[in-house]
N, C-alpha and C positions, 0 to 999 in steps of 0.2 A: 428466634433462636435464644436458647438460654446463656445470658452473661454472666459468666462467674466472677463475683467480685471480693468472696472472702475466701482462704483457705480451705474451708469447709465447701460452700460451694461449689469449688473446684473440683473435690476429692466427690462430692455427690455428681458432676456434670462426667465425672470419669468412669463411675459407676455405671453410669447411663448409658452411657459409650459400649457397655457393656452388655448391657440387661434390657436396655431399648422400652423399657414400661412406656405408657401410652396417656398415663392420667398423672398428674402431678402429684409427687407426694408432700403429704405434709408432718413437717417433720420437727419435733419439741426435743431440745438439747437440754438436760436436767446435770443440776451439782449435788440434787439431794439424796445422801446415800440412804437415807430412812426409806426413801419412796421405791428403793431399790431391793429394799428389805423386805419390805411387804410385796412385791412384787416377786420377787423369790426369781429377780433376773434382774441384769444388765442392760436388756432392751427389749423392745413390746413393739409388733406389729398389731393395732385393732384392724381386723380385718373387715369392721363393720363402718366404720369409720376413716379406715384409710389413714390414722394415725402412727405417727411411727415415734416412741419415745426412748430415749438413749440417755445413758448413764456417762458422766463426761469424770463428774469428780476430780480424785487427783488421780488417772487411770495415764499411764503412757497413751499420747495422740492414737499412735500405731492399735492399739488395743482398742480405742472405744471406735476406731474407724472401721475395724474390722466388726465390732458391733453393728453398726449404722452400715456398715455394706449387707450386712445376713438379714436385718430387718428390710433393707430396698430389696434384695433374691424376691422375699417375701412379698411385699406390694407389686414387686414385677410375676409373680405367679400368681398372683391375683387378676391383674390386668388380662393376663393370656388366659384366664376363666378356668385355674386349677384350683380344686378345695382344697384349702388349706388345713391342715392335721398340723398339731406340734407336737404329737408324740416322739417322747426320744424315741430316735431312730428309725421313724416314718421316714417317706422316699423325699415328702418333704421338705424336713428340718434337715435331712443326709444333703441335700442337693443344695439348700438355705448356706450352710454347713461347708460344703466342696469352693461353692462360686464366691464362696465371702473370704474363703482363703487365699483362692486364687487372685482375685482383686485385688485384694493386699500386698500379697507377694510382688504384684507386678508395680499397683501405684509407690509402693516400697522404696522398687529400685529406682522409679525414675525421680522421687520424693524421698530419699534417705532423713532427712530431718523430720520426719513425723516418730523416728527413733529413737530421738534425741530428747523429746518433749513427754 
């Protein structure tokens, strides 16, 4: 079973709780806004690779968590063998999109200090 030992961890192990993906992700937490510029995003699921990278910056906790929950949607719709489209507004990124809010909302309430940060 997975031990959550950092913050982060936690908030990924509560994810899970969620989304139930099957293959581990792996997951790169970035400060660098340039890399985020050229990326022309906040966060990047490689879906060839199973990377997931996320923009931490000086972002409120609450905001780049909700990042890092839309990219795991992502890796856990991979795992259940959906092709992944990132078109805005594909059934995909809508759904990516729905469940990364709702996580949040919830780990939110029972975590109000990711608000604070």
């Amino acid at each position: 079973e997975w031990q959550a030992t950092t913050e982060v961890e936690q908030f990924c192990q509560f994810c899970w709780s969620k989304l139930q993906w099957t293959t581990k992700p792996v997951i790169k937490i970035t400060d660098d806004h340039a890399e985020a510029g050229t990326l022309k995003s906040m966060g990047l699921f490689n879906s060839v690779t199973g990377e997931i990278r996320v923009l931490r910056g000086n972002r409120l906790t609450a905001d780049w968590y909700r990042t890092l929950a839309h990219e795991l949607v992502h890796h856990a719709q991979r795992d259940t063998g959906k092709v992944l489209d990132g078109a805005d507004g594909s059934d995909i990124e809508n759904e990516a999109n729905s469940l990364a809010g709702q996580i949040l909302r919830e780990y939110g309430r029972q975590n109000p200090q990711i608000f604070k940060k």
